[in-house]
C-alpha positions as CSV (number, residue, x, y, z in Angstrom):
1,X,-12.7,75.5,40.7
2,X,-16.0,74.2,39.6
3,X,-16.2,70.3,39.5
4,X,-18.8,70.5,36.6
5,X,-16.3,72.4,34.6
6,X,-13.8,69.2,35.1
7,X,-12.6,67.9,31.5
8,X,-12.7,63.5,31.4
9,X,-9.9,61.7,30.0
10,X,-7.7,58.6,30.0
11,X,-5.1,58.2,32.0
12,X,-1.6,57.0,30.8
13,X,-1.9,54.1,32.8
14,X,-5.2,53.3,31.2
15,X,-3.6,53.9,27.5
16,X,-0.2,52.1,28.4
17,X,-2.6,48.9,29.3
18,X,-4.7,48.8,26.8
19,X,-2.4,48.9,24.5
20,X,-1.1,46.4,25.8
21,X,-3.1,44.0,25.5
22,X,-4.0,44.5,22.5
23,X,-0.6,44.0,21.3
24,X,-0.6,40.4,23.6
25,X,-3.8,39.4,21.8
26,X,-2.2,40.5,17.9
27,X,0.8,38.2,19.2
28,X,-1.4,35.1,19.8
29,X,-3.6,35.8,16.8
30,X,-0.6,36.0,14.5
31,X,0.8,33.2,15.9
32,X,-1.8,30.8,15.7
33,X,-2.2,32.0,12.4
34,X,1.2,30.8,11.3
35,X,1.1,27.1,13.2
36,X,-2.5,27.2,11.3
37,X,-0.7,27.8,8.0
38,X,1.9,25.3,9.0
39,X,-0.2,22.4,9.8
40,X,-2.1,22.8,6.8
41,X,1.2,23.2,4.7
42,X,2.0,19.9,6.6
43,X,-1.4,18.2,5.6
44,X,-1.4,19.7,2.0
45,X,2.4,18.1,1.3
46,X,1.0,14.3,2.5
47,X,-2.2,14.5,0.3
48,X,0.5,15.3,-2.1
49,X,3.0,12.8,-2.3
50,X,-0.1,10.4,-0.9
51,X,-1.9,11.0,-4.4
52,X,2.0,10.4,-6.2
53,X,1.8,7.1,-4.3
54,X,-1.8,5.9,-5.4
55,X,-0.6,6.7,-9.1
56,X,2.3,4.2,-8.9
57,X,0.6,2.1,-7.3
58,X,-2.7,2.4,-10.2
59,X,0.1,2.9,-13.5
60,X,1.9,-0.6,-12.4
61,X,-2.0,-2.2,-12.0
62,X,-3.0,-0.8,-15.4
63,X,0.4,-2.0,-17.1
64,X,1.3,0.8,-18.2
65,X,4.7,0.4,-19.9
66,X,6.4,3.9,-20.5
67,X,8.4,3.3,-24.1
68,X,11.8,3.5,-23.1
69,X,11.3,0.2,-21.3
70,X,10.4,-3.7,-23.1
71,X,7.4,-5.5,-21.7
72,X,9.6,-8.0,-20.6
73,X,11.9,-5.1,-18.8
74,X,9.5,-3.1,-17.0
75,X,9.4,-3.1,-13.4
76,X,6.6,-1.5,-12.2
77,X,6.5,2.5,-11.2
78,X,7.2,3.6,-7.6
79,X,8.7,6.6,-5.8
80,X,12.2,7.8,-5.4
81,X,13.2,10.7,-2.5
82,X,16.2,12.5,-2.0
83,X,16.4,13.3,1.6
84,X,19.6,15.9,1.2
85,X,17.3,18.2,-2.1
86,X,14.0,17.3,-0.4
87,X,12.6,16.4,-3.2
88,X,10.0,13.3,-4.0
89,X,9.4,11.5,-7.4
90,X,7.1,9.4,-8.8
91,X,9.5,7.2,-11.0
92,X,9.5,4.2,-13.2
93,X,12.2,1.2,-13.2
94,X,13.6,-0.9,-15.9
95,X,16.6,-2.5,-15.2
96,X,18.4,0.1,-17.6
97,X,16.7,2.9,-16.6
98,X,16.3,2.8,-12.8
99,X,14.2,5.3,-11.4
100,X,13.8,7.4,-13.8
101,X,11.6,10.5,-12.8
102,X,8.1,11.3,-14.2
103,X,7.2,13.9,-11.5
104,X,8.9,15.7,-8.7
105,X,8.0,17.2,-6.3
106,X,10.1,19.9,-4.4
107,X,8.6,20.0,-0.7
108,X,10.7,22.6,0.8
109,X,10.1,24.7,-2.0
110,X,6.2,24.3,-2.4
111,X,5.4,24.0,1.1
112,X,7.3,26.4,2.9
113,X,9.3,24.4,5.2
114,X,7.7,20.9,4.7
115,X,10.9,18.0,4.5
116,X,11.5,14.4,4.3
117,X,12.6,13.3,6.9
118,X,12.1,9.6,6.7
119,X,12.0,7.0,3.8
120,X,12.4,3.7,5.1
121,X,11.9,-0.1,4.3
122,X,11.5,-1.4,7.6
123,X,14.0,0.6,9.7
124,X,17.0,0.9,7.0
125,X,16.7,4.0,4.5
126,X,16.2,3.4,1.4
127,X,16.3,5.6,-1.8
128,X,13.3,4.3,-4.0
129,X,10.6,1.7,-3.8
130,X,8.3,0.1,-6.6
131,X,5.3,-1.5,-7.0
132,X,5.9,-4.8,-8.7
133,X,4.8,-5.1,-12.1
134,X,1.6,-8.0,-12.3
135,X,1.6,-8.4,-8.5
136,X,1.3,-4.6,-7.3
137,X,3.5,-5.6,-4.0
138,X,6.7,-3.8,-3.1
139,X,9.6,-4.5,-4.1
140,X,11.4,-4.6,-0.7
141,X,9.0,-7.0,0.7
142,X,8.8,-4.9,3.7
143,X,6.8,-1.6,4.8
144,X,8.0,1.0,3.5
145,X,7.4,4.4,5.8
146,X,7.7,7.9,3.9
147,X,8.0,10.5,7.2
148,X,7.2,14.3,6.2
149,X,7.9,17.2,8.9
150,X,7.0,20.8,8.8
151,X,10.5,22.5,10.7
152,X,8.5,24.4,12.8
153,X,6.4,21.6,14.7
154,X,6.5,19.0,16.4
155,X,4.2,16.9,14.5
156,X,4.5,14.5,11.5
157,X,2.2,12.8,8.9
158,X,3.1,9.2,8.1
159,X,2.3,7.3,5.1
160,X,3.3,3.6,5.1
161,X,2.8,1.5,2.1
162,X,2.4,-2.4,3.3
163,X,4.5,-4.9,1.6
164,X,1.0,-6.1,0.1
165,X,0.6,-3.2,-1.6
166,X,-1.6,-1.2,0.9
167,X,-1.4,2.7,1.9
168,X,-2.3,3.7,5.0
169,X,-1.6,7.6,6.4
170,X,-1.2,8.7,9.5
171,X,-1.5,12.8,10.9
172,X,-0.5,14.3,13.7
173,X,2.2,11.8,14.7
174,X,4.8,12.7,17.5
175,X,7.2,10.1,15.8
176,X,8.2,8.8,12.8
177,X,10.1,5.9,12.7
């Protein structure tokens, strides 16, 4: 036999750990792709219901009276959540009319797996706040805390609106009261 006439080749060892690996490193790429995605679903559904917020908050400033309600009935606009459909609305309340949506915003649904999972005045749930017509403080005279949760992580974003009227917004939060 002549060695120059040998023929050079991988071995199945070679091709069984190769591929290998590159199936490992396609497993970690595609999932830090997806927590990627998720966080920024996360981030996207708080600018969201964030911007909601600010609108209340601005319509009851501006005295903007929707025409179902009297001047001397109108509350003051606010948000609303349903914790069981996932589901967030900026609102306006007359005594009549409470809470009656202007925009909703289906989480679960537009976020793929974003949720409520906290809407609190202090630490009792609540089902709607408002910004006071005039004074542009809360109704509840307390914090409110609005807790949102992609299912997949372990991470939340926090918005708290301050009984004064205030919004402050948190990220990456391990807890949420």
């Amino acid at each position: 036999m002549d060695l120059n006439s040998v023929k050079k080749a991988f071995t199945l060892i070679e091709l069984v750990v190769v591929i290998a690996l590159v199936g490992v490193f396609t497993g970690m790429a595609v999932m830090n792709y997806v927590i990627t995605n998720q966080s920024k679903n996360l981030a996207s559904a708080k600018t969201e219901v964030l911007e909601m917020i600010r609108l209340a908050r601005q319509q009851t400033q501006a005295n903007q009276i929707q025409p179902s309600c009297t001047a001397d009935t109108f509350q003051g606009y606010g948000m609303a959540a349903n914790i069981g459909t996932n589901t967030v609305s900026l609102s306006y309340f007359c005594p009549a009319i409470a809470g009656t949506p202007l925009r909703s915003l289906a989480l679960g649904t537009k976020y793929g797996g974003v949720a409520v999972t906290a809407f609190n005045s202090g630490a009792a749930p609540v089902a709607n706040f408002f910004f006071k017509r005039l004074t542009g403080v809360t109704n509840t005279g307390t914090d409110i805390t609005v807790c949102l949760q992609q299912s997949a992580l372990s991470k939340f974003s926090r918005i708290v609106v301050l009984s004064n009227g205030s919004i402050e917004s948190y990220d990456n939060q391990t807890t949420c009261p």
